[in-house]
N, C-alpha and C positions, 0 to 999 in steps of 0.2 A: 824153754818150755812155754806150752802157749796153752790159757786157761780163757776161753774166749768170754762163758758164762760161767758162774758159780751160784751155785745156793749154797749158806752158812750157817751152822750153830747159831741161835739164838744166845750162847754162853761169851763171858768174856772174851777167851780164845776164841769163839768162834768168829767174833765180833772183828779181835789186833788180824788176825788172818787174813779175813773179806780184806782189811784194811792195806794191810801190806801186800796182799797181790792184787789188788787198784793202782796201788801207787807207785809200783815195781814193775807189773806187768801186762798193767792196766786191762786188767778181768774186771767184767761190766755183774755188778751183784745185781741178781735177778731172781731171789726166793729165800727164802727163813724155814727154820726146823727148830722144833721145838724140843728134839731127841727124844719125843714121847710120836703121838699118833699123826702129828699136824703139822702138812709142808706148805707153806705158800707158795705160787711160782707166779711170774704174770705168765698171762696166756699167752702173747705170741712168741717167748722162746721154746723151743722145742725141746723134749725131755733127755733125745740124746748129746745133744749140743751142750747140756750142764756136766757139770763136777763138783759133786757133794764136797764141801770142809770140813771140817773138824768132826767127822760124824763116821761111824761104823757103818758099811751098807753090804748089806751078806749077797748078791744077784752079784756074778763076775762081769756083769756086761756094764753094770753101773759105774764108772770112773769116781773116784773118791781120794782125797787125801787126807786121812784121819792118824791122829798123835795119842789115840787111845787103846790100842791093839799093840 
């Protein structure tokens, strides 16, 4: 599996997660969420190139791997 960018929970898990697919499969962390209204991202990676972590995201087009559903 190939995770080129990630944005992550702001939470513990969301944190060990970012952590272990850096260092497993070296996915480059590029944005934070705060699981309330507020995503960080830096601006030059592109919104479809990410894969939301540890997060619920309801749009099917959005790529996501969440452990809370």
């Amino acid at each position: 599996m190939k995770i080129p960018y990630a944005i992550i929970n702001t939470d513990l898990d969301g944190f060990l997660s970012g952590l272990l697919l850096h260092h497993f499969l070296g996915t480059e962390i590029v944005g934070f969420s705060d699981s309330g209204k507020t995503i960080w991202k830096r601006e030059d990676v592109d919104w479809d190139d990410c894969t939301f972590i540890d997060m619920y995201v309801v749009p099917r087009q959005i790529k996501t791997l969440c452990n809370h559903m």
